[in-house]
C-alpha positions, 0 to 999 in steps of 0.5 A: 321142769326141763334141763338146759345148758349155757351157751356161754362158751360159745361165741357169737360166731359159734352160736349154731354150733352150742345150740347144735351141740346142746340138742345132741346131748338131749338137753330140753333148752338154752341159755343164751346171752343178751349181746349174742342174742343181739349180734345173730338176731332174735329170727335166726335164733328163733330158727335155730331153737326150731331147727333143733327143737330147743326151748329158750329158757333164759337170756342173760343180760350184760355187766350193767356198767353204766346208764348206756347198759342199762337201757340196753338191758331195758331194751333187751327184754323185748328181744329175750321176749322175742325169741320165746325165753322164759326169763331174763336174767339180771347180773347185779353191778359190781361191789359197791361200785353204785349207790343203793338208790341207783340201783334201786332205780336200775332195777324198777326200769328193768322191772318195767320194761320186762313186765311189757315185754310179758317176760319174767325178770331173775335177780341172779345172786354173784360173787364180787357184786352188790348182790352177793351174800344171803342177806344181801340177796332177801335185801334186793328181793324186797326192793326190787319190783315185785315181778323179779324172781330169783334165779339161784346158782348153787356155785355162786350161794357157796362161798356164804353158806350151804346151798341146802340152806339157801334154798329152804331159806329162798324156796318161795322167791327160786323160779330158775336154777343154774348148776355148777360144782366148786373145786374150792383151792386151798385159799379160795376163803382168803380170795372170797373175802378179798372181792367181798372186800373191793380188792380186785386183784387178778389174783383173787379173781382168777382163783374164784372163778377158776373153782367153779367146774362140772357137775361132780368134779367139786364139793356141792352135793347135787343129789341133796340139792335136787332132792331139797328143790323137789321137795320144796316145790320148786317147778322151774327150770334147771340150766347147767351152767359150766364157763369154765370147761371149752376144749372139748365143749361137747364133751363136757355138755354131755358129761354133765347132762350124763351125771345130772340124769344119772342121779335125778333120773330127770330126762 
């Protein structure tokens, strides 16, 4: 059971930098995504998580926006393979953008293709897409083949229950964590329900993801939710995933490394 951190707010040119920065902060692994594994390469990559003595954890893959998208998360199984990840990361399409049977299809593909690769496929739960609320999440769970997992974010749960609840409720399907806290605004309710709803505003878009922020700086009462994973027997990875928080990166690698160790005395 190790923790990692996100290299999404580094580039595709800054990539050595986040696993650098990452390693000094004594995190145990990365996440990295699907088109920046694909621009540096699964060698020079596979050097780097050498260099800095870096498990990777998970590879995301892209927005599946199209059939060209998919194949290419197809084809990115072998490589998140490649580099030694531990999972692959599935991001559902938008809301109700797709009919259910295609992507039903989608997912026996994907499924396919990492069970060749011998890596294992996370359903990843997201706000404003076809898999979003709790029911819709066990819905996907049982359609999908039966080597996908889920990958729980304890941001992205909130706005449709309590994140305690969704993992005793999803204990036995959970096999990788993303951390996040929310600082809900006042309407954040109202701009939930609109994406929910299909109403792409920038407005609404915006005030979602803006809520989402450090470990500690929100709502989300960690202690409990490490407490209840523990204690449901979870035995996977934790990946601190903060997208919100750039200037200074480090520093807010290293803040969130500091509060997670210092109320789980994980480390």
């Amino acid at each position: 059971m190790g923790l990692g951190y996100t290299t999404m707010m580094y580039d595709e040119e800054s990539i050595q930098e986040g696993i650098s920065d990452i390693a000094a902060c004594q995190y145990d692994g990365v996440e990295m995504g699907l088109e920046k594994l694909r621009h540096v390469g699964p060698d020079t990559v596979l050097n780097w998580l050498d260099k800095y003595a870096l498990e990777c954890y998970c590879v995301m893959g892209e927005w599946p926006v199209n059939d060209a998208a998919i194949e290419r998360i197809r084809e990115g199984a072998k490589l998140a393979a490649e580099v030694g990840a531990t999972y692959y990361g599935v991001l559902p399409p938008e809301r109700h953008r797709e009919e259910q049977k295609t992507v039903a299809d989608w997912l026996d593909g994907i499924g396919a293709a990492a069970e060749d690769a011998g890596i294992t496929p996370l359903i990843h739960h997201h706000g404003a897409t076809e898999i979003e609320q709790p029911d819709e999440i066990e819905h996907w769970l049982e359609v999908a083949p039966d080597n996908f997992e889920l990958l729980f974010d304890t941001a992205h749960y909130y706005p449709y229950g309590d994140p305690i609840d969704g993992i005793e409720r999803f204990a036995d399907d959970i096999a990788y964590v993303h951390l996040k806290d929310v600082d809900p605004s006042a309407d954040f309710d109202a701009h939930t329900a609109a994406l929910s709803n299909d109403e792409y505003h920038l407005d609404n878009v915006i005030n979602y993801f803006r809520a989402f922020t450090d470990l500690g700086h929100g709502v989300l009462d960690f202690e409990t939710i490490h407490r209840t994973l523990i204690e449901t027997d979870f035995q996977g990875h934790f990946t601190i995933e903060v997208e919100n928080r750039t200037d200074p990166r480090l520093i807010h690698a290293k803040q969130n490394f500091d509060f997670w160790t210092d109320i789980t005395g994980q480390n």
